[in-house]
Each structure stands twice: as structure tokens, then as C-alpha cells.
C-alpha positions in Angstrom: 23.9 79.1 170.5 24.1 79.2 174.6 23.9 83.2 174.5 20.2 83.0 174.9 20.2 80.9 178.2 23.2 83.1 179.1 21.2 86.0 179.0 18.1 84.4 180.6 20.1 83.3 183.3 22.0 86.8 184.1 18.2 88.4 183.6 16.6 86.2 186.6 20.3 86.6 188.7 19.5 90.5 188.5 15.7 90.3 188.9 16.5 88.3 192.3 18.5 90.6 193.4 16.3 93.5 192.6 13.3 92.0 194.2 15.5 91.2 197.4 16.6 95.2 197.4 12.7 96.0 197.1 13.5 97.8 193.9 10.9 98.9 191.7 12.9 98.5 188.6 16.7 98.0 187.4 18.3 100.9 184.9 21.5 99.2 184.3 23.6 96.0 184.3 26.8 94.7 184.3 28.3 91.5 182.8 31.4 90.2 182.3 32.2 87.8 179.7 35.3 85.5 179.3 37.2 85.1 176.4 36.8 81.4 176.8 33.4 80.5 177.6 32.4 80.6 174.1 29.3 83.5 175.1 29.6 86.2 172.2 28.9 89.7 173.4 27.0 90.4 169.9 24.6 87.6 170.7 24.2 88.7 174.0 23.6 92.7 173.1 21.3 91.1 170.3 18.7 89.2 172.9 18.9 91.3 175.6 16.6 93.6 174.4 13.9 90.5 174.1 14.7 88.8 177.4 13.8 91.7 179.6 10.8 92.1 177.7 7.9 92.6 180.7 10.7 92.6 183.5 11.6 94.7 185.6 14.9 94.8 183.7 12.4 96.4 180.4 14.7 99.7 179.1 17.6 99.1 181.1 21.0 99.6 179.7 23.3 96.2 179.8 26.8 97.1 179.8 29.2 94.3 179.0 33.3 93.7 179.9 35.4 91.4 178.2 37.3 89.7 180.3 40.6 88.2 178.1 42.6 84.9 178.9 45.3 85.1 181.9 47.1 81.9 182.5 50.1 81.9 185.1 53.0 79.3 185.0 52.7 77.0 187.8 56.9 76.7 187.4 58.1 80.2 187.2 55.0 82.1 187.8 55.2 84.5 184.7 51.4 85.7 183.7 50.8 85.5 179.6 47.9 85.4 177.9 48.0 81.5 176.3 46.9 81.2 172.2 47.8 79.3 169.5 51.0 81.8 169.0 52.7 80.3 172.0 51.6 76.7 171.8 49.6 77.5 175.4 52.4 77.5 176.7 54.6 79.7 178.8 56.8 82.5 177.0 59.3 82.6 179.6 59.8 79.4 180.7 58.3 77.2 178.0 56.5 74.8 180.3 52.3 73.9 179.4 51.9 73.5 183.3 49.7 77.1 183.1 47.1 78.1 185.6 43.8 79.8 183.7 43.5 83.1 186.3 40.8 85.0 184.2 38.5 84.7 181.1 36.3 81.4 181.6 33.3 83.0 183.3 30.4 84.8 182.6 29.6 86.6 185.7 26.8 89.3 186.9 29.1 92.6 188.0 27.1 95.0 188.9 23.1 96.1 189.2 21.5 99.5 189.5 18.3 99.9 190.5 15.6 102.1 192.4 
């Protein structure tokens, strides 16, 4: 499970920025979370709670987006959403030469903070 050291990591992205601000304290985050980086957003609801413990992220809210897979065709340009359904491949044209737009990051959106 990787969701721990997610969370760690997106906890020490918003302290940074926090401390840089001269914030006293953060109320709120948001994260968003690709369909394929394998990062559950139950795991990552479950730790947060214990990451921020003694931060200056303690009692803020963490709000997460999930970002779903977007691939585009690279030979006709029609934007799908590739699964098993469609072989990965394109509806329109049929062709596997896809280009992943969205959904294989997990990203630090937004901090707020006083």
C-alpha cells in the first residue's frame, strides 16, 4: 500500500507551502487523484487523519477529486476514456496509438490557510 507515502508526501507539499505563505495553520486541502496511479481515495481519507497529526495541517479538512482516464487518438484525435470494453483502443477509429491526457497523477490542487 503506496497511499501512506502518498499522503505523507502531499502533507509536507502543503506544509512547504504554508510555511512559505507565513501561515499559522492550513484548514483545507485539495488533492486530485488519477484513476491510474493505483492511490485509492479510501486509503487516503483513512491516513490522513494520522499524517497531519502535530502539523500544522492537524483538523484540516482534505478534500479529494477523482480524476478519470482521458486518452486521445494520436490518428483521428477522438478523446475516449480507454478500459478493457474497448481493447484500449480508440472507438472511433480503432487504432491503440492513444495519448493518456488525464488520470495518472496524484497532484496537490489547492491549500487554504491563515
Amino acid at each position: 500500500m503506496h497511499e501512506m507515502s502518498t499522503v505523507i508526501r502531499l502533507v509536507n507539499m502543503a506544509s512547504s507551502v504554508a510555511v512559505e505563505n507565513n501561515a499559522t495553520s492550513v484548514k483545507k486541502i485539495k488533492v486530485a487523484i488519477g484513476e491510474m496511479t493505483g492511490v485509492l481515495p479510501e486509503y487516503v481519507r483513512k491516513y490522513y487523519p494520522e499524517a497531519v497529526k502535530g502539523t500544522m495541517l492537524e483538523g484540516s479538512e482534505l478534500e479529494i477529486e477523482e480524476v478519470p482516464l482521458l486518452g486521445e487518438c494520436q490518428e483521428c484525435q477522438e478523446k475516449f476514456r480507454p478500459d478493457k470494453s474497448n481493447d484500449y483502443a480508440c472507438p472511433k477509429c480503432h487504432s491503440s496509438n492513444c495519448k493518456i491526457l488525464q488520470g495518472r497523477k496524484t497532484e496537490l490542487v489547492s491549500i487554504a490557510f491563515e
